[in-house]
ZAMARGU-4260 file (C-alpha; in steps of 0.2 Angstrom, whole numbers, plus 5000, padded with zeros to 4 digits):
<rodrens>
0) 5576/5537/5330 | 5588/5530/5317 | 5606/5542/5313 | 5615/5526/5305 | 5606/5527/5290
5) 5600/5545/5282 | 5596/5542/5265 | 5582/5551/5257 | 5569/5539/5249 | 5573/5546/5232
10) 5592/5539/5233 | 5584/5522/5239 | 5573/5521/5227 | 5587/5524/5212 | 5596/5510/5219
15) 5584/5498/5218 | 5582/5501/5202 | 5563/5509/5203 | 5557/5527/5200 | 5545/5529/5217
20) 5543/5525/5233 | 5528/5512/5233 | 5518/5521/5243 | 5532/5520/5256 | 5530/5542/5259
25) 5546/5550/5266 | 5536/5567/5270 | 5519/5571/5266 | 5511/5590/5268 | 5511/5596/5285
30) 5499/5594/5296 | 5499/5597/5316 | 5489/5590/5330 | 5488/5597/5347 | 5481/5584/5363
35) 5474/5594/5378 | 5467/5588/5395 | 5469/5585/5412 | 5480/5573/5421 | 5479/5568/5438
40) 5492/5559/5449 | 5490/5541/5459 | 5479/5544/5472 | 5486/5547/5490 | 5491/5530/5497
45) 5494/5525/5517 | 5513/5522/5521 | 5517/5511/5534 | 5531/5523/5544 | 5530/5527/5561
50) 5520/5537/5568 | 5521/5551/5584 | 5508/5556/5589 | 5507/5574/5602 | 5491/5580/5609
55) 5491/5596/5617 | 5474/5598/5629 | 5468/5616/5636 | 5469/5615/5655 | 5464/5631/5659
60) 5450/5638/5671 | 5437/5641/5656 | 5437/5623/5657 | 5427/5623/5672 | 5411/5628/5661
65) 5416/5619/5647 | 5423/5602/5652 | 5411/5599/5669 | 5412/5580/5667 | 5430/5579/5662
70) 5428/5574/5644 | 5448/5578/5640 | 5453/5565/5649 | 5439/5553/5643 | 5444/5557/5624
75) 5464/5554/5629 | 5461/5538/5636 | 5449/5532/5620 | 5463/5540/5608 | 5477/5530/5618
80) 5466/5513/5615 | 5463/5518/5597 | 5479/5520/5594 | 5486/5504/5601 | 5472/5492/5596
85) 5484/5485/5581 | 5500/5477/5590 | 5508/5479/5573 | 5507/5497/5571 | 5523/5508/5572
90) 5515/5520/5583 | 5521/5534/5601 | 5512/5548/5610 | 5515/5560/5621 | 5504/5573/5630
95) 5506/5590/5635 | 5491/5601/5644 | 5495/5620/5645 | 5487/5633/5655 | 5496/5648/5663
100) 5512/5638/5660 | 5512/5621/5649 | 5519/5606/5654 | 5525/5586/5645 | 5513/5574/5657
105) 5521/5558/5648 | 5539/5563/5649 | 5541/5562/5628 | 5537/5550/5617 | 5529/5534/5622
110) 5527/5517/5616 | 5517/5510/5631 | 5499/5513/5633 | 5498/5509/5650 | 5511/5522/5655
115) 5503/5536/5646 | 5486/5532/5655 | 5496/5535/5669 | 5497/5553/5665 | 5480/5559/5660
120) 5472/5565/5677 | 5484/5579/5675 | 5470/5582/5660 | 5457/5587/5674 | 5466/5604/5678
125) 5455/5619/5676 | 5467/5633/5682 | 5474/5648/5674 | 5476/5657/5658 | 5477/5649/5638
130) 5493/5652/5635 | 5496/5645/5618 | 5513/5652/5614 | 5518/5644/5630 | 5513/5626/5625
135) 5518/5629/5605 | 5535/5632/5613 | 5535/5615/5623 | 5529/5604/5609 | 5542/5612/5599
140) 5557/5605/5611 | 5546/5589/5615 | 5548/5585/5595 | 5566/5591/5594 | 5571/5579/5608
145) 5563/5566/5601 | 5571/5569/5583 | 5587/5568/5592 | 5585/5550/5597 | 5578/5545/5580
150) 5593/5554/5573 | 5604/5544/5586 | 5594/5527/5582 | 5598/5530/5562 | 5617/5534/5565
155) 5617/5519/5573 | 5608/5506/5560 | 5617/5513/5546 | 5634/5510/5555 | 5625/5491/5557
160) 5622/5491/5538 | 5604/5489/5542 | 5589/5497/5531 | 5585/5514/5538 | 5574/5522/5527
165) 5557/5520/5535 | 5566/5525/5550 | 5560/5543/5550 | 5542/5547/5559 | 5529/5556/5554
170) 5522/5568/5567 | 5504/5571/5568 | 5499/5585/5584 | 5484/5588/5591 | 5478/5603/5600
175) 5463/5608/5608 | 5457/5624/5616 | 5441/5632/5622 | 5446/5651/5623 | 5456/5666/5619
180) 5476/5663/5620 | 5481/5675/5635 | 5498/5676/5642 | 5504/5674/5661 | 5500/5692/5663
185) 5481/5690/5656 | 5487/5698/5640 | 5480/5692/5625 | 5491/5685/5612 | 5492/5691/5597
190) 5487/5679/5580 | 5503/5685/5571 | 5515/5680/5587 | 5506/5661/5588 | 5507/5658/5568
195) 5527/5663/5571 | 5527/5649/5585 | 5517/5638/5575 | 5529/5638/5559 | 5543/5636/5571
200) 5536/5620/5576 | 5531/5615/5560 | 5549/5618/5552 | 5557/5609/5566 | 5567/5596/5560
205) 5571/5590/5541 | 5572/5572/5552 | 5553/5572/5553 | 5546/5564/5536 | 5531/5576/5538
210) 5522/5586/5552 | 5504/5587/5551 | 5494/5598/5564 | 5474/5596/5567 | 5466/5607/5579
215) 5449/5607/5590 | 5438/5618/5598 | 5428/5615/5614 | 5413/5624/5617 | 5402/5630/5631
220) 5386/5621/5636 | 5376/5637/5633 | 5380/5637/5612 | 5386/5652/5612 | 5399/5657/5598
225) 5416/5662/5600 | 5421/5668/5582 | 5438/5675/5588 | 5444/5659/5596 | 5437/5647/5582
230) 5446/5658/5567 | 5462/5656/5577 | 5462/5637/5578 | 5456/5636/5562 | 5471/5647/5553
235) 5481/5634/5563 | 5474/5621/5556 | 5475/5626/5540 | 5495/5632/5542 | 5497/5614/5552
240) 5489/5604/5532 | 5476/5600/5546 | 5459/5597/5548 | 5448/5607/5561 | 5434/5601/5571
245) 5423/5610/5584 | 5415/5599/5598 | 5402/5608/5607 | 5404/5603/5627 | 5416/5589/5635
250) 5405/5576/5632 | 5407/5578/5611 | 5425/5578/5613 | 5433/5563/5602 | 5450/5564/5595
255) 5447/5549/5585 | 5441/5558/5572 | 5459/5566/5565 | 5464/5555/5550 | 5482/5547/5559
260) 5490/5539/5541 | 5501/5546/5534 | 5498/5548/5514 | 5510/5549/5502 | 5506/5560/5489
265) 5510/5560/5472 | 5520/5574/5459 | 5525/5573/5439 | 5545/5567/5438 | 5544/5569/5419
270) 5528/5571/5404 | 5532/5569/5387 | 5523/5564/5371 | 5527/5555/5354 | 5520/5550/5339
275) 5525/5530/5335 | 5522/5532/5319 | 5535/5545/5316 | 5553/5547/5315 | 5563/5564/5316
280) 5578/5560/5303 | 5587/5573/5290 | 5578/5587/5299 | 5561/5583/5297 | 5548/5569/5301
285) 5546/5554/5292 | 5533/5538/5295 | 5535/5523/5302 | 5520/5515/5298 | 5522/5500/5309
290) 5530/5508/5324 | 5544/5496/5323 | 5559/5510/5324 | 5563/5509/5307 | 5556/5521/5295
295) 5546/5514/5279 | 5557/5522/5267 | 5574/5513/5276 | 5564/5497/5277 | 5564/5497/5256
300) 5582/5495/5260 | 5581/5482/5272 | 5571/5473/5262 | 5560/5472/5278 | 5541/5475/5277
305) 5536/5492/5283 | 5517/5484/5287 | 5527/5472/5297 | 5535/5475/5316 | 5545/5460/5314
310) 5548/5455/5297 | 5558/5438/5303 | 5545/5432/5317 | 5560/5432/5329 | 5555/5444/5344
315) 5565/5458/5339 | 5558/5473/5329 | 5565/5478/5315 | 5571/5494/5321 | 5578/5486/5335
320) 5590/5474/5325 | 5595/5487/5315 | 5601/5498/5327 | 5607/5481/5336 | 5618/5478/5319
325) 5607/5461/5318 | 5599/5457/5302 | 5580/5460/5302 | 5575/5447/5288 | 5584/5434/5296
330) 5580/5424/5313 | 5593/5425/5325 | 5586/5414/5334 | 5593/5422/5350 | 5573/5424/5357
335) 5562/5413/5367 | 5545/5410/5366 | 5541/5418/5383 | 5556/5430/5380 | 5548/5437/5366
340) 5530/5440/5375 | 5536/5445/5392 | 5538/5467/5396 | 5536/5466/5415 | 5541/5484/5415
345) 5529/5489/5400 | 5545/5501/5392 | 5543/5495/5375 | 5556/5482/5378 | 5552/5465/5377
350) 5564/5452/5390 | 5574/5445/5374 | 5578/5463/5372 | 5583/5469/5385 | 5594/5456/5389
355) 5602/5459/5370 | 5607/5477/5378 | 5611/5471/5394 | 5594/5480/5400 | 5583/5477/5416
360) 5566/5470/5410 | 5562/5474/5430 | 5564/5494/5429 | 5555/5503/5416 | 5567/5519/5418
365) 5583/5507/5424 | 5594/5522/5424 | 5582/5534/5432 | 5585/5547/5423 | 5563/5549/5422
370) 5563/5543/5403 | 5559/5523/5399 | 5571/5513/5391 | 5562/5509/5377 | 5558/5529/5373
375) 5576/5532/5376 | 5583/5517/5364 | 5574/5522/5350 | 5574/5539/5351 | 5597/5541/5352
380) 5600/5541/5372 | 5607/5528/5383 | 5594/5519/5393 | 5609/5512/5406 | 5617/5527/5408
385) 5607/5543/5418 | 5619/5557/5415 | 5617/5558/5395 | 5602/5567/5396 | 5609/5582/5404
390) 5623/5585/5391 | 5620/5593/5374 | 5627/5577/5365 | 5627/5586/5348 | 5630/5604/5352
395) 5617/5612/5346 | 5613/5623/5362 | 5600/5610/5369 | 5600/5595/5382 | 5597/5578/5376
400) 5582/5578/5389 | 5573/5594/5379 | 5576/5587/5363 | 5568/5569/5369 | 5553/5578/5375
405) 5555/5590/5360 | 5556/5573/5348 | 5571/5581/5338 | 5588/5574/5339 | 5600/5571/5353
410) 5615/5566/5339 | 5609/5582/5324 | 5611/5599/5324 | 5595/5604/5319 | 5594/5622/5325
415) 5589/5631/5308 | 5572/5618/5309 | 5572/5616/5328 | 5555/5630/5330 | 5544/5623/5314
420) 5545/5603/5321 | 5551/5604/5341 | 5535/5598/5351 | 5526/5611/5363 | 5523/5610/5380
425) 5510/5618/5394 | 5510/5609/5412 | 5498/5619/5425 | 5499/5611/5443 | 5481/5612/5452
430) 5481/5602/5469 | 5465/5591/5475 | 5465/5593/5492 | 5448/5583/5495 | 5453/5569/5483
435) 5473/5569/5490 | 5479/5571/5472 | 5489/5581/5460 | 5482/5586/5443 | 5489/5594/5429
440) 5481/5603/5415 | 5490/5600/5400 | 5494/5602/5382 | 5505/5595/5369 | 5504/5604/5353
445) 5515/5604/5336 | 5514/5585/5335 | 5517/5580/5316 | 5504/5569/5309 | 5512/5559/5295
450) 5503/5548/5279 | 5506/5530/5282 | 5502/5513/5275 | 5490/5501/5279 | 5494/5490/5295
455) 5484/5476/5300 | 5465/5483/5306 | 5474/5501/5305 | 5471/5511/5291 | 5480/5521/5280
460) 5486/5538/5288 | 5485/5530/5305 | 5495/5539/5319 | 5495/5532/5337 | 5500/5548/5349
465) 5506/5542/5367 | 5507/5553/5381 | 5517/5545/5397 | 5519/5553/5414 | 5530/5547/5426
470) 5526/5549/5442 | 5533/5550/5460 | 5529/5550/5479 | 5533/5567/5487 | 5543/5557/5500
475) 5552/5546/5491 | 5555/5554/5474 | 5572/5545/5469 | 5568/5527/5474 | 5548/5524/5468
480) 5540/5528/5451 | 5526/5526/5441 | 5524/5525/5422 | 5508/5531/5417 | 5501/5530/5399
485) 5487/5535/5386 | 5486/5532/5368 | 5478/5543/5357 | 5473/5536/5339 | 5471/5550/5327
490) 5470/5546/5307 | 5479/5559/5297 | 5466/5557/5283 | 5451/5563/5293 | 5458/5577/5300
495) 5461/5595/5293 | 5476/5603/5292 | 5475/5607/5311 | 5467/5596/5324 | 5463/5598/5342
500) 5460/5583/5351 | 5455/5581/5371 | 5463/5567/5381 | 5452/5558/5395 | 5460/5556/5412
505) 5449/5540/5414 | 5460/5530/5399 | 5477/5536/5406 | 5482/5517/5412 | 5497/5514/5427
510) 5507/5501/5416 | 5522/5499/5426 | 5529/5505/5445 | 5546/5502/5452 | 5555/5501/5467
515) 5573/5503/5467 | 5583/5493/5483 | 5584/5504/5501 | 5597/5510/5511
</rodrens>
């Protein structure tokens, strides 16, 4: 978006001597598109931090119907081997049994199979009540103790200068019961009293990079149902973000079948759309046939060729030099030959420029301010520096960040023309829990279509709309992104004066993802 220059195609034309504008259009008669569709984040991916893991068995006397042959311990032991089997994984366990009372077997955390198998004939008690308030209590301390020592481990590294962000553990606790939760005086507990334990737990710690609770329950050998205890567990399980699973006798019981990764899901940082052959200048949209920066009726000026991104052949796009104070019909000869092909980070940027603006070809959003450099060059802000967006640079009663997305401009008061060109927005979250994904139904309307000139293969009145997401994980929001595209081709001449276009997830491409250094 060029605010050096705002001459109207007339004047131009006048003084070069000529009575039109070549088919060079500065504005043509309105016509608006709007994209809809549906966009879905990076699926869930596994992330390598550690892991604790808390079971949490039923010891109580309904067990002696239940669980003849034992097959809690069994289960522990085949968990504890599971869970070992890779020497390289980050992984501790604790277990707790609870009956009458509830009691920590392993004495916290643990990162030695050996010594937790030491603890799990305690796993044969059949005695007592279910007291599930009781052992919701203890897991509770049992994960704040432990949270103390990481939070004592990560004092100390970072006083060491070392990298501590991968420190934090994810907690994944498993519970399993066969009965009603009854107190030590045989009184039942009530659902409402146990989901208040429960989110106790769960909100223990801001330390714990998640907590994740999945619950089972045992039945008898005779099959007979036990809606009131199963509906229990399964609430919990769905508080906890959990799965539920019901294992029939002792023998069935196999906690290998909870999912122990630990996912990292993915949200929308920023969503914004533009059309590249269009540039907003004197409070209103003209083309830019060649998506070069420079609009066609400033290229006449330039003597550059606005059917031409680079009317010299020297890497730089004519826009570019322009607003670079470089001369566009000239080679500069300041570009390499892999310079000039190289955009690592796919922001619109090639290495040559980058290094002209004293960019990072590395970093698509080098400031992370959630907009790409390129997008930000051209359109008036400053890719290097993240707080312009938030100020309203011309004061005209909007942020730079609105008007980016908006596609008027950061540097003109344009209030009076703001509502007939400003871009429209619609974002509606929907989470995918059975894919582990994050989609959005969306809709960008008000996008100026405008007549341009032949360009190669693309015809006349071609406009190329791009929609980009950028994307984060809910984890680490500041230090990884994704840059997400789809180009929508649309020609102006074969649409009416209105036109509704649908935009399909399959074509949205990740083109660029960056990760910024640790702590």
């Amino acid at each position: 978006m060029l605010r050096t220059f705002k001459f109207h195609c007339l004047f131009v034309a006048l003084a070069a001597g000529i009575t039109g504008c070549s088919n060079v259009e500065l504005v043509g008669k309105a016509k608006v598109l709007e994209v809809t569709g549906t966009y879905c984040t990076t699926d869930a991916e596994d992330y390598d931090v550690p892991i604790n893991v808390l079971l949490c068995v039923d010891t109580s006397e309904s067990n002696k119907l239940t669980d003849k042959t034992d097959g809690r311990m069994k289960a522990a032991a085949a968990l504890i081997d599971h869970l070992f089997s890779d020497p390289n994984r980050n992984v501790k366990m604790a277990i707790c049994e609870f009956n009458t009372g509830a009691t920590d077997v392993t004495n916290g955390f643990q990162a030695d199979p050996a010594l937790l198998k030491q603890a799990l004939p305690n796993l044969q008690k059949k005695e007592g009540f279910t007291n599930y308030i009781g052992a919701l209590t203890l897991m509770r301390n049992m994960v704040k103790k432990e949270l103390s020592k990481i939070a004592e481990e990560i004092r100390r590294a970072k006083a060491e200068g070392k990298r501590t962000d991968l420190m934090r553990p994810a907690f994944v606790l498993l519970w399993l019961s066969d009965g009603i939760p009854r107190d030590a005086n045989a009184e039942v507990q009530t659902p409402e009293a146990i989901e208040f334990e429960q989110k106790l737990l769960l909100e223990v710690s801001e330390e714990a990079r998640s907590i994740v609770m999945h619950t089972a329950f045992l039945g008898s050998p005779d099959g007979k149902p036990n809606p009131q205890a199963e509906k229990l567990l399964k609430g919990m399980a769905e508080d906890g973000r959990g799965s539920y699973f019901r294992f029939p006798n002792g023998d069935a019981i196999d906690f290998r079948l909870f999912d122990f990764s630990v996912k990292r899901l993915f949200e929308i940082k920023q969503f914004f759309a533009y059309n590249r052959q269009a540039i907003f200048d004197q409070y209103r949209f003209v083309a830019d046939s060649d998506g070069d920066g420079l609009a066609d009726y400033l290229e006449l000026e330039w003597k550059t060729d606005p059917a031409k991104a680079d009317t010299d052949d020297d890497g730089l796009s004519d826009g570019f030099e322009v607003l670079t104070a470089n001369d566009p019909v000239t080679s500069n000869g300041a570009c390499g030959t892999d310079e000039i092909a190289v955009d690592d980070d796919a922001d619109n940027l090639n290495m040559c420029s980058e290094n002209i603006i004293n960019g990072n070809d590395k970093r698509f959003d080098a400031d992370g301010d959630t907009f790409p450099d390129g997008f930000e060059f051209f359109s008036g802000t400053n890719p290097g520096n993240g707080a312009d967006i938030e100020t309203d640079i011309d004061f005209d009663d909007a942020l730079a960040l609105d008007e980016l997305r908006w596609r008027t401009d950061p540097s003109l008061d344009e209030r009076d023309v703001r509502e007939r060109f400003a871009y429209r927005y619609n974002l509606a979250r929907d989470f995918d829990a059975a894919k582990g994904k994050v989609c959005y139904n969306f809709s960008v309307s008000n996008i100026s279509l405008l007549q341009t000139i032949a360009v190669g293969d693309k015809p006349a009145g071609y406009n190329e709309i791009v929609l980009e997401f950028v994307t984060s994980p809910q984890d680490d929001p500041v230090k990884v992104s994704t840059l997400n595209r789809l180009i929508v081709p649309v020609n102006r001449d074969d649409a009416g004066e209105k036109i509704s276009l649908s935009a399909d997830q399959a074509k949205f491409i990740q083109v660029s993802r960056q990760e910024l250094p640790r702590d």
